[in-house]
Structures are given as structure tokens and as C-alpha cells.
N, C-alpha and C positions, 0 to 999 in steps of 0.2 A: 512421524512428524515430516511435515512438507514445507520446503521452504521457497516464498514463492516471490518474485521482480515485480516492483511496482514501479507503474510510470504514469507520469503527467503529459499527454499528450506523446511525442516523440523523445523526449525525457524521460530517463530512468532516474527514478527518485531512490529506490531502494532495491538489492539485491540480498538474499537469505533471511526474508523476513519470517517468522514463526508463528508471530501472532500480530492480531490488528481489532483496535475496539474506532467504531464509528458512532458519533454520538450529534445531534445538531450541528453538522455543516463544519465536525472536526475529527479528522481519520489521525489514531497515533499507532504509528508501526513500530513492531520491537524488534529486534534483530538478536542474536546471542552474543552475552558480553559485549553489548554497545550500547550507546543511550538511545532513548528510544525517540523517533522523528515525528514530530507533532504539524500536521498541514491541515490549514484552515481553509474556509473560504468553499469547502469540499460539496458539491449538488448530486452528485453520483456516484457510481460504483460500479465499473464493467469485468465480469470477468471471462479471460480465456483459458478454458480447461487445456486444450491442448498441448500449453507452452507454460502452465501454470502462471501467468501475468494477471494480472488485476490495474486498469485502467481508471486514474482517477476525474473526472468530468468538473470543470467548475462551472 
């Protein structure tokens, strides 16, 4: 399992995220033992292997 920083722009939304379902312009990230963070509005989806981030575009 890989847990991976997500961010809106220069914003970190999320940090040990595990899983993530995108569905119509809505991304919800689950993190362990926490509830899970629901963001709307969502047009993209960039990811950086390197640093394992994922960049959300609206």
C-alpha cells in the first residue's frame, strides 16, 4: 500500500491518502481511520510519480 499527498494547486488537501474513487467532477479520498474528504468541482487529475502527489485541476 502506497500512501500518497494530494493537492489543489499550492495547497495540500491531503496527506496518507490510500485510496481515491473519481467519479463526475467529484474526487473522494480516504485516509486510514479518518473520514473520508469529498471535493467537488474536480476537471482533472495530474499525477507526480516521483514524490507520489497527485494534483487536483479545477
Amino acid at each position: 500500500m502506497c500512501a500518497i499527498t494530494v493537492r489543489r494547486g499550492e495547497t495540500k488537501i491531503a496527506e496518507g491518502v490510500v485510496e481515491f474513487r473519481y467519479e463526475k467532477g467529484v474526487l473522494v479520498l480516504r485516509r486510514l481511520f479518518e473520514e473520508e474528504i469529498r471535493l467537488e468541482g474536480v476537471k482533472a487529475l495530474e499525477w507526480r510519480e516521483r514524490d507520489d502527489t497527485m494534483i487536483v485541476r479545477d
